[in-house]
N, C-alpha and C positions, 0 to 999 in steps of 0.2 A: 246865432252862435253863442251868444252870451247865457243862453239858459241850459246850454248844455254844458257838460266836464268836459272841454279839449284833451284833460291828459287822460281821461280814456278811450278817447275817441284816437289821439296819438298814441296810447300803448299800446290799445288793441290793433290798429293799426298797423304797427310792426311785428306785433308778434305773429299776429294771421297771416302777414305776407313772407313772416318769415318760415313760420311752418310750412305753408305752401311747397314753399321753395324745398325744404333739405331732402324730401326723397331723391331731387333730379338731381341735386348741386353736380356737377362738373360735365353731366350732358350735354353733349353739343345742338347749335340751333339747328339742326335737320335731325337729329334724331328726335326732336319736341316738335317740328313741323310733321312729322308724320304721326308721333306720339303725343301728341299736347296735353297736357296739364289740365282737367279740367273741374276737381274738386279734391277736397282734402285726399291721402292718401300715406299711407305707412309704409314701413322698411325700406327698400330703396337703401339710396348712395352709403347711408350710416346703420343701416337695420334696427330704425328707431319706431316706437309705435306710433300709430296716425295721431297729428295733433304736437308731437316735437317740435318746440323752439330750438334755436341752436346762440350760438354767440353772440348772435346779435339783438336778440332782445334779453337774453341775460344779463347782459350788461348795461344796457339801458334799462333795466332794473335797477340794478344797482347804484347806476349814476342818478334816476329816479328817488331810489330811498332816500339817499346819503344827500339831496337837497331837500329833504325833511328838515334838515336840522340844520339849512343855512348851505354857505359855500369853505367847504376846509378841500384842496387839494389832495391834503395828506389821507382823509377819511376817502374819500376816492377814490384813490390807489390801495389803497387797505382791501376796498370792496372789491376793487377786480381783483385782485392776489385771492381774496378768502375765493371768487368764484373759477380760479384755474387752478389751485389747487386744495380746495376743499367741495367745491361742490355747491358751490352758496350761488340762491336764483337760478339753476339749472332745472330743466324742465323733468329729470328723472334721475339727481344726484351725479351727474356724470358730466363734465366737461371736453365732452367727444369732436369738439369741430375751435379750431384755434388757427388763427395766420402765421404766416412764419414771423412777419413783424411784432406783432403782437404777442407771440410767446417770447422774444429775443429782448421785448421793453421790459413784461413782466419779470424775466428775470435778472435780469439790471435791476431791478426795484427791490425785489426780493434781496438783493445784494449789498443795499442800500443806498441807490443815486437819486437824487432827489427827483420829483415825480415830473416836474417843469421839463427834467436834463434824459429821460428814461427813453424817449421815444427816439425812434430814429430820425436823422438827419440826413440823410443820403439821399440821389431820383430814384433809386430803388427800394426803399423804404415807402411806398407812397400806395401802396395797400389799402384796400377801402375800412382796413378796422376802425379808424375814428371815428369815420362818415357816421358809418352803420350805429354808434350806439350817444352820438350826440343830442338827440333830440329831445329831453329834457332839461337841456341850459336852458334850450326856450323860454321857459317859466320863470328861469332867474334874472334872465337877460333882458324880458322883453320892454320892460322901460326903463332902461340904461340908458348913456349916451353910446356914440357912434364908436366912442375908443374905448369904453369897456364894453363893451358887448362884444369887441373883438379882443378884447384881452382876454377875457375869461374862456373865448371859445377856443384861443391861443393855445390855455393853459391844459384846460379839458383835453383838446387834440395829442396836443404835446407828450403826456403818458405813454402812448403810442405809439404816434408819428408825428414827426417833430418839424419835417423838409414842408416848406410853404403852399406845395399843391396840396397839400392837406387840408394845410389850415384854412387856406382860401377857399375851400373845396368847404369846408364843415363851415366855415361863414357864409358862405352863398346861402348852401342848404338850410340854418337861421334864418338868414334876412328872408327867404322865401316862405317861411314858414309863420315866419313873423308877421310878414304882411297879408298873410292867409286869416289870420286871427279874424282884420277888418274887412278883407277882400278875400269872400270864398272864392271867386274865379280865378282858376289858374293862370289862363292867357293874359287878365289884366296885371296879375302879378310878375308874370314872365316878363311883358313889356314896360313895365315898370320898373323895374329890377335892373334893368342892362344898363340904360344912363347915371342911376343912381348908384349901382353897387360899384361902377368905374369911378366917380365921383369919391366914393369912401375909401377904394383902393388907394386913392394919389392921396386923400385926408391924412390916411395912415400910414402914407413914407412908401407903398411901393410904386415901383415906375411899369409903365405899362408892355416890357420885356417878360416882366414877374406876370403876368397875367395871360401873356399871347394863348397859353394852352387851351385856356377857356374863350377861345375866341368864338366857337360852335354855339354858345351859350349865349355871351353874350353881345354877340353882331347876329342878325340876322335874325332866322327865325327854326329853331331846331323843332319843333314839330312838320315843318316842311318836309324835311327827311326821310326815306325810304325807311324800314326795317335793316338792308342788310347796308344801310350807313351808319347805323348804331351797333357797338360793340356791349361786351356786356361780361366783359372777364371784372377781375378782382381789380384792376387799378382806379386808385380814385376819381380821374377825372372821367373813366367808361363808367362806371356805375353813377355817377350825380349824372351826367348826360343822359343814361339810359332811364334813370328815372323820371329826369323830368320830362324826357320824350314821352314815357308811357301817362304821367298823368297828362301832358296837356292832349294827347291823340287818344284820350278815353273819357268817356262820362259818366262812370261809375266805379265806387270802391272795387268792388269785382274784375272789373272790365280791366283795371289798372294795376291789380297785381297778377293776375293772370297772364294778363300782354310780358309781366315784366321776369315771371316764371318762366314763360315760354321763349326769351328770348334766349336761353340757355347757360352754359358756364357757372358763373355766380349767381347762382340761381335763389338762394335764398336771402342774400345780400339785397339785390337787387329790388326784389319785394318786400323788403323790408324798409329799405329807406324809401321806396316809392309808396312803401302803404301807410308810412306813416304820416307822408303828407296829404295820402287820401284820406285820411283816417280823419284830418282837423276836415276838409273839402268837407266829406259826403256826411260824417258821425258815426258813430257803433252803431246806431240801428240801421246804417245802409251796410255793415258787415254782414254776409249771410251765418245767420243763425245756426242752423247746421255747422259751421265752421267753428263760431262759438263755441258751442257745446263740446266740439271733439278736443278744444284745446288746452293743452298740459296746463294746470296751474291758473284756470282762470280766474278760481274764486281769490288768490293769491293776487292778480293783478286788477282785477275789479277793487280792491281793500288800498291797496297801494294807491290808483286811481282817485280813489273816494279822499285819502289824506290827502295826496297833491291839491284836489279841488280847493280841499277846506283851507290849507297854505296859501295859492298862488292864487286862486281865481276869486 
């Protein structure tokens, strides 16, 4: 693990599985059981060419760049604004795929509400757009203590989406991520992860009411689970479940954003935050190559990759 880049192994990561994803996005799962997903592929849901990211690694882009130069909230918020409406980190200049949450914070921000106060705070507000683009706090985070590492991901989320299944929803998906760094196996991090991440929840003041939603997660064992027990729409707590179904019931980069494509709906979502923790698992050279090459802007995020190395690792 150590002699490779994680953050390209996590950027490429999300961005392959988010390509993957945007032909199908809003497919349902029988129309992908009969039609399955089974390599890259253009136009489809947005009529984009093969090889399109969409929102989701755009902006983990940009939250990428902008810890180049440290941790500013404000610089942060700048960068999604320049990427919803200018264009900035978009795979073809076009910011074609946006949540309703997440256009509703942007423009609060544009408005000027500070960036901590922009996201929403409601149970309806709880849209996977955090989830989907937090994976480079990683980097800033991962030797912190217990109560900044969750402040920072607080703060991150919060732009966005403010209401606590969020937030807990984009710590989880850290802490698991984090401990991927040490521990490539998934299942030992899954199992790991339940005692402890409850453990950090009561650290940090919430009571275990604040938590009941993630119960699938954290009692028991969610790769148990069938396919048509896993959902796979836009809310935060179906997409972190459905991801980590898909990496711990597959054994390869491939295997795990494809399962997580073919589950339908949020499709690009999906494979996004589930590739990008295959992406630290398996490394960019278990990415297939073919997929590489077809994707928007790679040279663009290999370069980005290379400075995070040079910073963080």
């Amino acid at each position: 693990m150590e002699q490779r880049n994680v953050c390209k192994d996590f950027l490429f990561g999300v961005a392959v599985g988010d390509a993957l994803g945007v032909p199908v996005e809003f497919e349902n799962r029988q129309y992908l059981q009969q039609n399955p997903v089974t390599d890259f592929m253009g136009h489809g849901t947005y009529n984009q060419p093969v090889g399109t990211f969409s929102d989701d690694s755009s902006l983990t882009f940009c939250l990428a760049e902008c810890l180049l130069d440290g941790f500013d909230l404000n610089v942060i918020s700048q960068s999604f604004l320049s990427w919803y409406y200018k264009g900035y980190w978009t795979a073809h200049g076009d910011a074609f795929d946006i949540g309703a949450t997440t256009s509703d914070a942007l423009s609060r921000l544009k408005k000027g509400v500070a960036p901590e106060l922009a996201g929403g705070d409601q149970i309806s507000d709880n849209g996977n757009g955090a989830l989907m683009r937090i994976l480079p706090l990683l980097l800033f985070i991962k030797d912190l203590p217990l109560k900044e590492r969750y402040s920072f991901a607080k703060q991150v989320a919060s732009i966005t989406h403010r209401h606590h299944y969020s937030i807990i929803s984009c710590f989880y998906y850290l802490e698991f991520a984090r401990l991927l760094l040490t521990e490539p196996d998934a299942k030992v991090v899954y199992s790991t992860l339940q005692p402890t991440f409850r453990e950090s929840l009561l650290k940090l003041g919430f009571e275990p009411k604040d938590w009941e939603i993630l119960t699938r997660l954290l009692n028991g064992n969610i790769a148990e689970l069938e396919e048509n027990e896993i959902q796979s729409s836009g809310f935060v707590i179906y997409t972190l479940e459905a991801s980590i179904w898909c990496l711990l019931t597959s054994t390869s980069y491939k295997e795990t954003v494809l399962k997580a494509v073919n589950l339908g709906s949020d499709t690009d979502t999906t494979a996004a935050v589930a590739g990008g923790l295959a992406g630290i698992i398996y490394g960019f050279e278990a990415i297939p190559e073919s997929w590489v090459i077809q994707l928007a802007r790679k040279e663009d995020i290999a370069e980005l990759a290379k400075l995070l190395g040079e910073k963080y690792l």
